[in-house]
Backbone as CSV, one residue per row, in Angstrom:
resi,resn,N_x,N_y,N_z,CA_x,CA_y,CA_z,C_x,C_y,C_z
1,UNK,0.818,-1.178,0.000,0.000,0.000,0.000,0.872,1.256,0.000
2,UNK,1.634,1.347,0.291,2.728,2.622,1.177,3.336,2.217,-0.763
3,UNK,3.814,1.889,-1.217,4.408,2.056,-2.717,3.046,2.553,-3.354
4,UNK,2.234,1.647,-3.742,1.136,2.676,-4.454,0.992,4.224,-4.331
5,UNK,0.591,4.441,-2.531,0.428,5.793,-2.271,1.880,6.836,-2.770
6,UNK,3.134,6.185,-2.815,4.155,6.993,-3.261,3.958,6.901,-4.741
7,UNK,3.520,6.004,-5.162,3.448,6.336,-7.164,2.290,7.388,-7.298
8,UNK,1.533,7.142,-6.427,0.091,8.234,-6.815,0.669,9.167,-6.602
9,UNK,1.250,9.716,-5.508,1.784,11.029,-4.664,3.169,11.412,-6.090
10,UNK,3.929,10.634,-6.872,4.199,10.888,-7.886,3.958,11.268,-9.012
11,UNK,2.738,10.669,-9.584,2.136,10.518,-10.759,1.701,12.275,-10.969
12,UNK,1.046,12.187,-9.041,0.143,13.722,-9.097,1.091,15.021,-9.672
13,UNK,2.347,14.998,-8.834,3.634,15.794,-8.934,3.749,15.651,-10.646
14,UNK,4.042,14.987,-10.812,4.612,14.936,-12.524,3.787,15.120,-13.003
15,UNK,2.324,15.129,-12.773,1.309,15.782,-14.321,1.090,17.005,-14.098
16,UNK,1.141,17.494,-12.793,1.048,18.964,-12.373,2.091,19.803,-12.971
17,UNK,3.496,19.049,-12.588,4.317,19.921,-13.141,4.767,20.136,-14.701
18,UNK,4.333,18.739,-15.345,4.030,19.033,-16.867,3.283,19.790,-17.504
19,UNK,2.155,19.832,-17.318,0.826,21.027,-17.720,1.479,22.478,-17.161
20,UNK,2.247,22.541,-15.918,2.719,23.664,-15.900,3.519,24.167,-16.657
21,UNK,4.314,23.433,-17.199,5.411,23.450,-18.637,4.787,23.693,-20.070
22,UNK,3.647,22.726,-20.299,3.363,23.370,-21.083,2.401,24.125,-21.200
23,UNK,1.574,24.635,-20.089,1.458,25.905,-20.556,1.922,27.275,-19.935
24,UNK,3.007,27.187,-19.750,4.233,27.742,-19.481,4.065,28.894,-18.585
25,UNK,4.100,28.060,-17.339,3.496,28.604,-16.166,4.622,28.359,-15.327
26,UNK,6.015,29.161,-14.991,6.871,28.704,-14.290,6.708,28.603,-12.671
27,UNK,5.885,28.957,-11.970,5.070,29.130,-10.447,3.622,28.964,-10.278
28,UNK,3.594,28.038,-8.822,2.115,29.208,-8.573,2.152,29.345,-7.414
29,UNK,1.195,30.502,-6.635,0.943,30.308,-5.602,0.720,29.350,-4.806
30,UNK,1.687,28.663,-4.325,0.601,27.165,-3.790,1.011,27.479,-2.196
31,UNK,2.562,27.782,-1.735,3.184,28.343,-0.341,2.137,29.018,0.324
32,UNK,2.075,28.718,2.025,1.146,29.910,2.353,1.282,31.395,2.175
33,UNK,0.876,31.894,2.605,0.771,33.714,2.177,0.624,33.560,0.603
34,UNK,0.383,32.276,0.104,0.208,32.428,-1.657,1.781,32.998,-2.276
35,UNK,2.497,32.338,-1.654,4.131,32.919,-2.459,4.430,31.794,-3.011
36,UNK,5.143,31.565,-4.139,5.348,31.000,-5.279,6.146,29.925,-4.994
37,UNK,5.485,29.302,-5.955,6.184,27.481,-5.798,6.230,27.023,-7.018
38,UNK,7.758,26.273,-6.991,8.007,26.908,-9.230,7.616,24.994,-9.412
39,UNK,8.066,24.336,-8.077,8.021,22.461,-8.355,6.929,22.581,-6.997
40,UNK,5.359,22.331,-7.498,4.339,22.043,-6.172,4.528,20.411,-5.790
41,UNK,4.242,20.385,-5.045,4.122,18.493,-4.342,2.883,18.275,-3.753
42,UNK,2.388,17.059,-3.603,1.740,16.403,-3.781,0.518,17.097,-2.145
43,UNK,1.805,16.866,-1.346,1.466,17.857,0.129,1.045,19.159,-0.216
44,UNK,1.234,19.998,-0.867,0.765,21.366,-0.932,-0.562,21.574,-1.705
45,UNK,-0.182,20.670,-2.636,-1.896,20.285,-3.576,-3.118,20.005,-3.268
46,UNK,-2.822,18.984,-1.914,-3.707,18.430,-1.005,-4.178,19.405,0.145
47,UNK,-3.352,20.292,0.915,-3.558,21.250,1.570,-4.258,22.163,0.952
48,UNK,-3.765,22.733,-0.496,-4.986,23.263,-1.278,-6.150,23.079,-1.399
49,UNK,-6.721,21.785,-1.183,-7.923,21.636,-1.286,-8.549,21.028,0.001
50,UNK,-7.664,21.257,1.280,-8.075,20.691,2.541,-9.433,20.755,2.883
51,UNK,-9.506,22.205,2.307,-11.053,22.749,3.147,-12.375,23.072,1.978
52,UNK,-11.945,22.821,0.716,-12.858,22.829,-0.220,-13.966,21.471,0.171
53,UNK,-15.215,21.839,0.547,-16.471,21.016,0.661,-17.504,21.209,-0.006
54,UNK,-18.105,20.080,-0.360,-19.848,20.184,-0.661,-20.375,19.603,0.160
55,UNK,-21.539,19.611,1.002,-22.475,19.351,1.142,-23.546,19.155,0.767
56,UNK,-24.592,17.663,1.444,-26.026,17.838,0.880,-26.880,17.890,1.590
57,UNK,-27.861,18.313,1.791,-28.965,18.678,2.858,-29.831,18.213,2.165
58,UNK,-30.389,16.553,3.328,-31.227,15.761,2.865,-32.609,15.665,4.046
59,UNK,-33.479,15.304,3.135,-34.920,15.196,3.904,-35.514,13.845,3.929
60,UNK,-35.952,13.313,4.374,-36.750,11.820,4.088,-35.798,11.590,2.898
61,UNK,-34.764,11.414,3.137,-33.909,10.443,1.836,-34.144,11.240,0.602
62,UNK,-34.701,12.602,0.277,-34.495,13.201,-0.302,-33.500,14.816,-0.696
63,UNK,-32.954,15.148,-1.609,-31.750,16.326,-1.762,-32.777,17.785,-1.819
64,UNK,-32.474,18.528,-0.532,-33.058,19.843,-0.338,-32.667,20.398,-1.175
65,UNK,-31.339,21.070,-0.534,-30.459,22.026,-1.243,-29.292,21.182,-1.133
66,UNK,-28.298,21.541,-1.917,-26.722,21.061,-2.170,-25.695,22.044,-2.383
67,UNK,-24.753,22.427,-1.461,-24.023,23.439,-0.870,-23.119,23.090,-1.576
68,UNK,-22.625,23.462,-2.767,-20.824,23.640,-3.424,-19.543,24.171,-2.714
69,UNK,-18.822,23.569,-3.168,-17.587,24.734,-2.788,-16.930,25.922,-3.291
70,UNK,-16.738,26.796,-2.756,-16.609,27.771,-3.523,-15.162,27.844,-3.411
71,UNK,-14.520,27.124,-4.865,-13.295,27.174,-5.401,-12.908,28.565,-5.554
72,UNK,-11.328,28.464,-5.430,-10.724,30.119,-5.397,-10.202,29.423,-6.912
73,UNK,-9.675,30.616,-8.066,-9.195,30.822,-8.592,-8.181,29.803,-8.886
74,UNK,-7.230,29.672,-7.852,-5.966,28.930,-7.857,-6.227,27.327,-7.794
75,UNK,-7.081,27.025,-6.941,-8.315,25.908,-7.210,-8.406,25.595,-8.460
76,UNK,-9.150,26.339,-9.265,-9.726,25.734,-10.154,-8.594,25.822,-11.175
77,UNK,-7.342,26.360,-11.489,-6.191,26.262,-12.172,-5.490,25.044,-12.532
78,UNK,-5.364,24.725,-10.731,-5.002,23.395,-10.689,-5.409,22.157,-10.943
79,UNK,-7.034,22.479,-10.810,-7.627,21.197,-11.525,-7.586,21.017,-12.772
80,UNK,-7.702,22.369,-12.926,-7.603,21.894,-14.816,-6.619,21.424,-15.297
81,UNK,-5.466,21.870,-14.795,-3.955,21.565,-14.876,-4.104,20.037,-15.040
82,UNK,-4.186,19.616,-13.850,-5.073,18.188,-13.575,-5.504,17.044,-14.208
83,UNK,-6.359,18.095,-14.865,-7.739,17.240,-15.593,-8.816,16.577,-15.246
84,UNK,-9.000,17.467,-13.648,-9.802,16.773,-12.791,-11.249,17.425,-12.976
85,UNK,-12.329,16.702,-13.680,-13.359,17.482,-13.687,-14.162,18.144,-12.361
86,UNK,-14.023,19.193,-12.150,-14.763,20.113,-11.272,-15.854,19.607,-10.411
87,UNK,-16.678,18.435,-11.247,-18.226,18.207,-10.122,-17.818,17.505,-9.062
88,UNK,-16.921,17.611,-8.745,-17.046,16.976,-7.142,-16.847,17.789,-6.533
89,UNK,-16.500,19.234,-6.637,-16.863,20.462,-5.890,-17.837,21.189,-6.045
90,UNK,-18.063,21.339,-7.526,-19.300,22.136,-7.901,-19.965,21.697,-9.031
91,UNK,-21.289,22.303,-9.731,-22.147,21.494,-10.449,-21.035,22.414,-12.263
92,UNK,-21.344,21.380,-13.005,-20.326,20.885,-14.387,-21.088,22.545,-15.200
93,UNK,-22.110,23.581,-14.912,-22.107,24.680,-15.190,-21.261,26.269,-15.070
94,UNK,-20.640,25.361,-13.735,-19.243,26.539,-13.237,-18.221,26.650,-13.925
């Protein structure tokens, strides 16, 4: 298990930092205070999205309302970077 989680924790690093290459993005904010990080890791990516939540507010087994997250900017950069489609934070119209 502990090798898998280091190839994933790899895989993540190396596609991040490729898409940053090509599209020729030498930093991003990922450091706290948002100061620049030219190689992000896998730890800072994840901290990025520590506190991004949705919620659903259910009734008799039914969906009231459904609370998104409200991705910052730098968020949603990185996913795209990614290629991680968005609806698991917010609905595929954002």
């Amino acid at each position: 298990m502990y090798f898998l989680a280091l190839m994933v924790q790899a895989l993540i690093e190396r596609e991040l930092r490729q898409a940053m290459k090509r599209h020729s993005i030498e930093e991003l904010p990922i450091y706290p205070e948002q100061r620049q990080c030219p190689r992000p890791t896998t730890e800072q990516i994840l901290r990025l999205f520590s506190h991004a939540e949705r919620h659903t507010l259910l009734r008799d087994a039914h969906i009231v309302q459904v609370f998104d997250a409200e991705l910052t900017d730098l968020q949603r950069q990185v996913l795209d970077l990614l290629d991680v489609p968005r609806q698991g934070y917010q609905p595929a119209s954002m």
